[in-house]
C-alpha positions as CSV (number, residue, x, y, z in Angstrom):
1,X,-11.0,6.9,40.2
2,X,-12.0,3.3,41.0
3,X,-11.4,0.7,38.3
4,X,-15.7,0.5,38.3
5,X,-15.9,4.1,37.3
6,X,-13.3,3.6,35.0
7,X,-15.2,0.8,33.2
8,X,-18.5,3.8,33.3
9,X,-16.7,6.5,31.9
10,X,-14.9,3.9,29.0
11,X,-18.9,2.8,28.2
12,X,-19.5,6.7,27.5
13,X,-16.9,6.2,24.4
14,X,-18.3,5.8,20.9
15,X,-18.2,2.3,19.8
16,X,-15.5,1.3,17.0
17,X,-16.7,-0.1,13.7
18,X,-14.5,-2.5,12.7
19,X,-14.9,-3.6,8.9
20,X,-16.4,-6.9,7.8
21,X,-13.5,-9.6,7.9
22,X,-11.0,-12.2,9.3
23,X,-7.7,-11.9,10.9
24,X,-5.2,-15.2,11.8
25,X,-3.6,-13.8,15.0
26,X,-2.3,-15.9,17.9
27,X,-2.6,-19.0,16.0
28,X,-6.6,-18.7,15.4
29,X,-8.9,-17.3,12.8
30,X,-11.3,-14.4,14.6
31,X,-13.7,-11.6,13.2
32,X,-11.8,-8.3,12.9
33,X,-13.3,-7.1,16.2
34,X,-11.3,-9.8,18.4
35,X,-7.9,-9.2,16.4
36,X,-5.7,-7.0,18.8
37,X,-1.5,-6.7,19.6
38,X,0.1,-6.2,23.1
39,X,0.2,-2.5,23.8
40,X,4.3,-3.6,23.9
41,X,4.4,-4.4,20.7
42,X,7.9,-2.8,19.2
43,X,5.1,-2.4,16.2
44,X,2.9,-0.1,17.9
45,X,5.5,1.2,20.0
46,X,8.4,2.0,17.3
47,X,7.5,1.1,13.7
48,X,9.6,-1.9,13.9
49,X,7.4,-4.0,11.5
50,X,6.8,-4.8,7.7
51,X,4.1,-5.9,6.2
52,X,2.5,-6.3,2.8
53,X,-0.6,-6.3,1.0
54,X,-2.2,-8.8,-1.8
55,X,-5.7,-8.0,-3.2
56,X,-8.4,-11.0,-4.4
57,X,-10.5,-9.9,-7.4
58,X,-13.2,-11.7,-8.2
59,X,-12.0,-15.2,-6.3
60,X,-8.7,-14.7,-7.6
61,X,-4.9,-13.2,-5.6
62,X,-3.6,-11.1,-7.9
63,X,0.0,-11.6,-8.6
64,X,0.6,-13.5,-4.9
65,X,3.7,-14.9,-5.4
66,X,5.2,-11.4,-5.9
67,X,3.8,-10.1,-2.8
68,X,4.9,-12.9,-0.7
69,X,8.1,-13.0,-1.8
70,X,8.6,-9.1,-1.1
71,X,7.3,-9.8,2.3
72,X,9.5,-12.1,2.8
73,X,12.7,-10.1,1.2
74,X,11.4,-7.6,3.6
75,X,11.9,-9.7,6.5
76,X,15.1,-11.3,5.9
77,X,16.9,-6.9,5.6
78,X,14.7,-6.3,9.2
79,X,16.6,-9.7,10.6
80,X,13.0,-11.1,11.9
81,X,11.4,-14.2,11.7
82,X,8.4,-15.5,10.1
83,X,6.7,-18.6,12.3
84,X,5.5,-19.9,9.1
85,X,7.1,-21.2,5.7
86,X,6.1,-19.9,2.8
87,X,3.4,-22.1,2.2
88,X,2.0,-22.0,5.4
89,X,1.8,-18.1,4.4
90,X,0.0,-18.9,1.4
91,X,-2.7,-20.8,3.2
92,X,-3.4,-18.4,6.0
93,X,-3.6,-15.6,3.6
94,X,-6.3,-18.3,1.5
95,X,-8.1,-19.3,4.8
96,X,-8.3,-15.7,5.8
97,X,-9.9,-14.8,2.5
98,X,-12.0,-18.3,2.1
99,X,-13.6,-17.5,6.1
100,X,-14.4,-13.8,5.4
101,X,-16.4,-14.7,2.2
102,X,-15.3,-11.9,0.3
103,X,-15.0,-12.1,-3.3
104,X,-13.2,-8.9,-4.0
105,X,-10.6,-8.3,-1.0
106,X,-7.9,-6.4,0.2
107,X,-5.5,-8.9,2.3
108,X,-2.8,-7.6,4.4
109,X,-0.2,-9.6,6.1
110,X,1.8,-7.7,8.9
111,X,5.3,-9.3,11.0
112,X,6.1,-6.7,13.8
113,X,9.6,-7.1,16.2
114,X,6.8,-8.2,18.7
115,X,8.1,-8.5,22.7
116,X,10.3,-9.1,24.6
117,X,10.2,-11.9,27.1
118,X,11.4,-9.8,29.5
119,X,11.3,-6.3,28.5
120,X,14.3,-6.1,27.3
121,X,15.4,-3.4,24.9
122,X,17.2,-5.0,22.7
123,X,15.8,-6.0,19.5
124,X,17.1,-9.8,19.4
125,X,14.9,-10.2,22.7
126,X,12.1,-9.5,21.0
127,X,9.6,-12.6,20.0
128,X,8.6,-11.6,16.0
129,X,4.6,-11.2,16.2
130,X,3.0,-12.6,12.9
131,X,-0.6,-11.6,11.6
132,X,-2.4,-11.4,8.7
133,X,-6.1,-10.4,7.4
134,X,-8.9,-10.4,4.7
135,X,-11.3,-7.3,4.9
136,X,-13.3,-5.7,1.8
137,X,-11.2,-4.5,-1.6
138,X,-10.8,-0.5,-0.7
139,X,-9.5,2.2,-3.3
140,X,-6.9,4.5,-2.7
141,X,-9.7,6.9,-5.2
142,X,-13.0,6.8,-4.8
143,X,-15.4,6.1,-8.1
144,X,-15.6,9.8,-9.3
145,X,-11.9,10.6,-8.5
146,X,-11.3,7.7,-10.7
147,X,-13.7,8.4,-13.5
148,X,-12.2,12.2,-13.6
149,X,-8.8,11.6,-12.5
150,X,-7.3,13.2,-8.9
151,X,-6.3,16.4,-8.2
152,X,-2.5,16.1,-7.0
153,X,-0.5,18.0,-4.7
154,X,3.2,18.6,-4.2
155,X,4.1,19.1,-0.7
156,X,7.0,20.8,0.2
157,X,7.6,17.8,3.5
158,X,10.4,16.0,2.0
159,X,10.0,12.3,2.3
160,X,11.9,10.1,4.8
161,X,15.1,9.7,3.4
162,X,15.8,6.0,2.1
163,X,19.6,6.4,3.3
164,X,17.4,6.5,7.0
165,X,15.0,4.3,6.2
166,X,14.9,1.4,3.4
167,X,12.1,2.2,1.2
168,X,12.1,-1.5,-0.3
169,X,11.2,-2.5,2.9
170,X,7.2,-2.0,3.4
171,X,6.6,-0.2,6.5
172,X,4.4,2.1,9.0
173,X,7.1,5.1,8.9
174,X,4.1,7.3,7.7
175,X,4.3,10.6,9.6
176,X,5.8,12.5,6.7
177,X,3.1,11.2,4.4
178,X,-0.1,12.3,6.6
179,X,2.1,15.4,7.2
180,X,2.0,16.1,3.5
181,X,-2.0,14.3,3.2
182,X,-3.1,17.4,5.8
183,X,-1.4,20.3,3.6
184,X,-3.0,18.5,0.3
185,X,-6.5,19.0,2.5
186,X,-5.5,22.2,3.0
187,X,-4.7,23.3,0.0
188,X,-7.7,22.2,-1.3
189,X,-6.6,18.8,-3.5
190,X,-7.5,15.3,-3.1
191,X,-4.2,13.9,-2.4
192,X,-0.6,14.3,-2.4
193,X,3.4,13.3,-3.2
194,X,6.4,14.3,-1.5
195,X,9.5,15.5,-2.9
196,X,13.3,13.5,-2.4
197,X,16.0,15.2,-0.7
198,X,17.4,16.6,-4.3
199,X,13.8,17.9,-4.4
200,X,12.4,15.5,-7.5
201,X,9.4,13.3,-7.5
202,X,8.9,10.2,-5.2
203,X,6.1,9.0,-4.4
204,X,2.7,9.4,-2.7
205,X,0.7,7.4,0.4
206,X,0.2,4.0,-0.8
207,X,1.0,4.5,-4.0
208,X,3.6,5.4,-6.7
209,X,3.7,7.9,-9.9
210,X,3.8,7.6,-13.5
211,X,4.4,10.6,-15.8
212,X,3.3,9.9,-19.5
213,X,5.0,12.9,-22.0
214,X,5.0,12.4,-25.8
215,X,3.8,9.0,-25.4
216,X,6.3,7.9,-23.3
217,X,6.4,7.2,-19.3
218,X,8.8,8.1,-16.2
219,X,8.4,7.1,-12.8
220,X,10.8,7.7,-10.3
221,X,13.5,5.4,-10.4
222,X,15.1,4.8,-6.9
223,X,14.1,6.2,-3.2
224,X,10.3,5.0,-3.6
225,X,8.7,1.3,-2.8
226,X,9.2,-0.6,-5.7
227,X,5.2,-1.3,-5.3
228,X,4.4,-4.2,-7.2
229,X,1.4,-2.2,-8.9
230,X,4.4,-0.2,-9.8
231,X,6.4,-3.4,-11.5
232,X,2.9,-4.6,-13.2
233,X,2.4,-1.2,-14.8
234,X,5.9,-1.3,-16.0
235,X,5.2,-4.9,-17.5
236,X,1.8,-3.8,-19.1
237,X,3.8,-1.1,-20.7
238,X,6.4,-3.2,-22.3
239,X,3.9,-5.6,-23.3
240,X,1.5,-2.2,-25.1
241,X,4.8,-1.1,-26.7
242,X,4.8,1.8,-24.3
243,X,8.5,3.4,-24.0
244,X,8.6,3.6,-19.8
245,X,11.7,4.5,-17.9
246,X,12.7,4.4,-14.0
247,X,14.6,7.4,-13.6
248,X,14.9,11.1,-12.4
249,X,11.2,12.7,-12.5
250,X,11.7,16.1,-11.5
251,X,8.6,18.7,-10.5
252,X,8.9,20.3,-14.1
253,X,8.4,17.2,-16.0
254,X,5.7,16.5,-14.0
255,X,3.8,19.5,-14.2
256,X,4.6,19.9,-18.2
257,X,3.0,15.9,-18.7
258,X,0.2,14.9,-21.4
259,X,-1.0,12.6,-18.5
260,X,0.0,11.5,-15.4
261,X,-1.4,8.3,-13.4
262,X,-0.7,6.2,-9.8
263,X,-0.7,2.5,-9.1
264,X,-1.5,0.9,-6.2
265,X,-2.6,-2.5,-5.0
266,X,-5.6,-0.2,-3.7
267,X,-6.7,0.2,-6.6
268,X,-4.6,-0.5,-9.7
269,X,-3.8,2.4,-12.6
270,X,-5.6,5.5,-11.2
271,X,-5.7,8.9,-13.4
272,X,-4.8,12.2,-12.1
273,X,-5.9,14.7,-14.5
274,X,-4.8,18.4,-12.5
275,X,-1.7,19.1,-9.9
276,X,-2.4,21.4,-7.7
277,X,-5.4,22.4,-9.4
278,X,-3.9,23.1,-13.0
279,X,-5.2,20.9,-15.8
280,X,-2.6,18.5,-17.4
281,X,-2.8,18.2,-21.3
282,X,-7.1,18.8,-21.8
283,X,-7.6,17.7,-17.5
284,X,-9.3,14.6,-19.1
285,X,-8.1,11.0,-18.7
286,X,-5.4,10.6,-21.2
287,X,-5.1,7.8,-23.8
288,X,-2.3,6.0,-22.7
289,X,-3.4,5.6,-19.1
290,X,-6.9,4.1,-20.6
291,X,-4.6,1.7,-22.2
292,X,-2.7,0.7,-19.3
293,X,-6.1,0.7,-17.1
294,X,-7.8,-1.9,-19.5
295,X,-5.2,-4.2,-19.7
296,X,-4.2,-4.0,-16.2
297,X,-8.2,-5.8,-14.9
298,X,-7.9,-7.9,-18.3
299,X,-5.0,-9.3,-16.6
300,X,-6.8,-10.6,-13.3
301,X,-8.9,-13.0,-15.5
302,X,-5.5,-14.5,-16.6
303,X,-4.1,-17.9,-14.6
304,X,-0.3,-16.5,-15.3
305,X,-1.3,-13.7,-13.3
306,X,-3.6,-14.7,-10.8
307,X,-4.2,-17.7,-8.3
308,X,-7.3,-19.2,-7.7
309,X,-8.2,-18.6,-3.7
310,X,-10.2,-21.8,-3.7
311,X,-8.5,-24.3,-6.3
């Protein structure tokens, strides 16, 4: 096939949307559409990357310097470089928000092993690949499954193990989760968590698990991102007089729960009211989560929280 043919049958492809926003890649600020990687990249290619995301509500980062300094904790375990200091992070992460307009915004900044010079395959060869970008606020739930509370699933995929791979570390190794996403889709429920190697609770696509019994809460304690949607709703909990524990949440506990709920930067505290179909407590939004919810946006109005993305 000649390389004009080729060009015919690639016009025949459906165009991709690409959502409204910026991306700083190769040193410039471009529209979503124009941000692309080598197909070398050791990112695309293998995984090798980190990355982390901050959201803007309202004008304002929500807790930024935690997210940046996890980014770059998660950097220094991959041995990787970032080009940038950590202010020079800040500000594309700013500019990225300030040039896409958006208000509310979901802001992603990604460091892959990148390429090597010459192809080599070892790892030190490899020229670190920085990026970040600013692109509407998205949910992990969507507006009813938030209102009602998600219906969760328990796959029977175990989850990578973190003695493989570091779950601290943010990362791409996803395969397991979309494994156990398709059997929650299956099975008829709106989204899922995996089981640990000892077969107890860890944690879900994007997001981690809180298990609220007798007014006090569990989330799983070690083998899971330590999300900092996770550490916020640990905060809030102190702060509401909450008991809350990091420990051993095994598939029992969780099923036997008053209320359960997830956090996520996509999206904050999120209620699931049924796993795998079967109502917890009345299948209503519990009490305790409400609480969490409300003080968890009450937050992003506060300066010790939040940082201005236009000062």
């Amino acid at each position: 096939m000649s390389p004009d043919e080729t060009r015919r049958e690639d016009s025949r492809q459906p165009a991709i949307r690409y959502p409204d926003g910026i991306a700083y890649i190769d040193g410039a600020y471009v529209p979503m559409s124009e941000a692309k990687i080598s197909v070398l990249d050791w990112g695309l290619l293998r995984s090798d990357a980190t990355y982390d995301v901050v959201h803007v509500w309202r004008g304002r980062f929500f807790r930024l310097d935690a997210h940046v300094e996890r980014f770059l904790a998660s950097i220094a375990k991959l041995r990787m470089t970032l080009p940038v200091d950590r202010d020079g992070l800040i500000e594309v992460l700013r500019q990225c928000v300030i040039r896409s307009g958006h208000q509310d915004a979901y802001v992603e900044m990604v460091l892959t092993r990148g390429v090597s010079p010459t192809f080599s395959r070892d790892p030190r060869d490899a020229v670190n690949n920085f990026f970040a970008f600013a692109i509407p606020f998205g949910w992990v739930a969507n507006e009813e499954q938030r209102a009602r509370g998600l219906d969760i699933h328990i796959a029977s995929i175990p989850r990578i193990s973190p003695a493989s791979v570091d779950p601290t570390v943010k990362n791409y190794h996803w395969l397991d989760l979309v494994a156990g996403l398709f059997e929650a889709f299956d099975a008829d429920r709106e989204n899922v968590v995996l089981l640990d190697a000892d077969g107890n609770i860890s944690e879900g696509p994007g997001f981690n698990l809180f298990a609220i019994k007798d007014g006090r809460a569990l989330t799983p304690g070690s083998g899971v991102l330590e999300g900092i949607t996770r550490r916020t709703a640990l905060d809030l909990c102190a702060e509401l007089g909450i008991p809350v524990e990091a420990g051993v949440l095994g598939v029992e506990r969780l099923r036997s729960s008053d209320e359960v709920f997830i956090t996520s930067t996509a999206g904050g505290i999120m209620p699931v009211t049924r796993i795998d179909g079967v109502p917890l407590g009345d299948g209503e939004p519990g009490p305790v989560t409400g609480r969490v919810h409300d003080l968890y946006w009450a937050k992003h109005a506060d300066p010790a929280w939040t940082t201005l993305v236009e000062p």
